[in-house]
C-alpha positions, 0 to 999 in steps of 0.5 A: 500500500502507497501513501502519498504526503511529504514528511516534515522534517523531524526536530532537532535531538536535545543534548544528552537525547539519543536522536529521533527514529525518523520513519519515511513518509511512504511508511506513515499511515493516513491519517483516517487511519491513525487512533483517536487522541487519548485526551479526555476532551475528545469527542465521542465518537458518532453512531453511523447513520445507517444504524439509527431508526425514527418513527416520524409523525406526518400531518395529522390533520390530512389524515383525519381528513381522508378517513373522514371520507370514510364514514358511511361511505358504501364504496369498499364498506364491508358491513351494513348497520340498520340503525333506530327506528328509521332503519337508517343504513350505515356503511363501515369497514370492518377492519376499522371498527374491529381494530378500534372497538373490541366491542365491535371487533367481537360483534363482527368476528361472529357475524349474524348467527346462522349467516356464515357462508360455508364456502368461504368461511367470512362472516356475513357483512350484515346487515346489524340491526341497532333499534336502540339507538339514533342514527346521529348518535351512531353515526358519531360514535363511527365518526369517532372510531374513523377519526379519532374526534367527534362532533357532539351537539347539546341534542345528542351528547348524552346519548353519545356517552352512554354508546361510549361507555357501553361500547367501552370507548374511554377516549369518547367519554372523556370528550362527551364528559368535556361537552356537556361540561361546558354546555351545561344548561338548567334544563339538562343538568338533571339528565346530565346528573344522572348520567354521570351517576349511573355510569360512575362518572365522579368528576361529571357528578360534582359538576352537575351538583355544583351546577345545582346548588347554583340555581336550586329554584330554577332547577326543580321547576323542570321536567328532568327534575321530576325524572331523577330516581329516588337515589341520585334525588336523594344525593341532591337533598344531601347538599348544603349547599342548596339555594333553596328553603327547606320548605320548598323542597319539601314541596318539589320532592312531594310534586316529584313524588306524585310524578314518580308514582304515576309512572312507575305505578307504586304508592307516593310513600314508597316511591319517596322513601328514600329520598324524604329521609333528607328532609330536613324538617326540623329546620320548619316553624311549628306553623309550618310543620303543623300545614305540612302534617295536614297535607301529609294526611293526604298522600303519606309522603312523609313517614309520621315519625319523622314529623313527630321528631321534628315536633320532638325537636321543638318541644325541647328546643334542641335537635335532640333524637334527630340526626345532627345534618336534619338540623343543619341549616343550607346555604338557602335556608330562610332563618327561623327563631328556633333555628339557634336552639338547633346547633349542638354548640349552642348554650 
């Protein structure tokens, strides 16, 4: 091997040192051969591009566009949804909702019973019939499971996250959960609140209930009001922090008795049992807890021993037998004269 350069010319030898071995250039190594200076600062050396690997992220945006174009789109759909009582047709594929939805993956897997086709072992393409549900809400739930988003609207969102959570789509319930949050109106907070108590949902729960004690009045005059069941009414008479009277609680939960027991065909007592156990009667005058007692003759809405108790409560001029959050004023509560003998640390 030749090597091209031309030597310098070596230093001179001090006194006393033996003189340098001076080696012909033809014999010196190039220099992308010679060893690396063993300093301490000398840069490490840098990996050969060949060995490194990245995953890069392209425009997210275009990609959500093009499976957008997707969704319900009959060409190249292999499986047929008949959705509501419309019977509206649906076209998906069957690949995407099964690697998105183990719900779905475990629907199509199957296939209709009795539908195979033997020849070719592929499950039949449908059609699956959803009477169940709103063609706009099914069609959300497929917009999401193409595209990863979704648009919801006040009309559907509810609806939206109850698919979400039976389908087991967690992602979609955090962005209905979001939605409804932030378009909470007086109408709907009670629909909304039961929701969230049905499913679970801790954190759509207290702001529903914030919601409420907010505008307590407002809400019991609506129909979802008079809708909620004897337990998530109930948590509600829990708060106290209701902008309310006790005096009109009494009389929203009597009027949301009476709806109750029409619809589910059960006496007002038994339908409200649970609920009037957070009445909080000691809090009425003596003037109002006798009108209430006649009204109670009517309908038995309230157990008599829990209006004995509340006279008990005033006969001796202390909460005394009664269970210490029924004496507790809410942050609606008109103040009453006796109000003062019902705190424990009153003297």
């Amino acid at each position: 091997m030749s090597c091209s350069g031309t030597a310098s010319s070596p230093p001179l030898p001090r006194a006393g040192q033996p003189p340098a071995c001076v080696l012909p250039a033809s014999c010196l190594p190039p220099a992308c051969l010679l060893p690396a200076p063993s300093s301490s600062t000398a840069r490490p050396r840098q990996p050969m591009a060949g060995l490194c690997s990245a995953q890069l992220q392209g425009e997210a945006a275009a990609f959500t566009a093009a499976l957008r174009t997707l969704v319900n789109n009959p060409q190249f759909s292999d499986v047929t949804f008949v959705v509501g009582r419309e019977q509206q047709k649906v076209f998906a594929h069957r690949c995407v909702l099964a690697c998105r939805c183990q719900a779905f993956q475990g629907m199509l897997s199957q296939g209709l019973v009795g539908s195979e086709d033997p020849s070719n072992g592929i499950p039949s393409q449908g059609p699956f019939v959803l009477g169940n549900v709103q063609p706009e809400v099914f069609l959300a739930v497929i917009e999401f499971l193409y595209t990863n988003s979704v648009t919801l609207n006040i009309h559907i969102a509810l609806e939206v996250l109850t698919s979400s959570v039976e389908y087991g789509l967690q992602d979609l319930c955090k962005l209905c959960t979001k939605f409804i949050k932030d378009t909470l109106s007086v109408e709907q907070v009670c629909e909304a609140l039961q929701a969230a108590v049905t499913y679970g949902l801790a954190d759509l729960q207290q702001h529903c209930l914030a919601f409420i004690e907010g505008c307590t009045a407002a809400v019991m005059q609506t129909q979802g009001f008079h809708e909620l069941s004897d337990v998530v009414l109930a948590r509600v008479l829990r708060s106290d922090r209701l902008a309310v009277d006790e005096l009109d609680l009494v009389q929203a939960v009597r009027e949301w008795a009476h709806v109750s027991s029409a619809v589910l065909e059960r006496p007002v007592s038994e339908v409200a049992a649970l609920p009037v156990r957070e009445l909080r009667l000691p809090l009425l005058a003596p003037s109002e807890l006798a009108t209430l007692e006649n009204h109670n003759r009517r309908d038995l809405l309230i157990p008599a021993e829990s209006i004995a108790a509340a006279w008990r409560s005033h006969a001796l001029r202390r909460g005394s037998g009664v269970p210490s959050r029924l004496c507790r004023p809410r942050r609606g509560t008109r103040p009453r004269d006796h109000h003062r003998h019902l705190d424990p640390h009153a003297k």
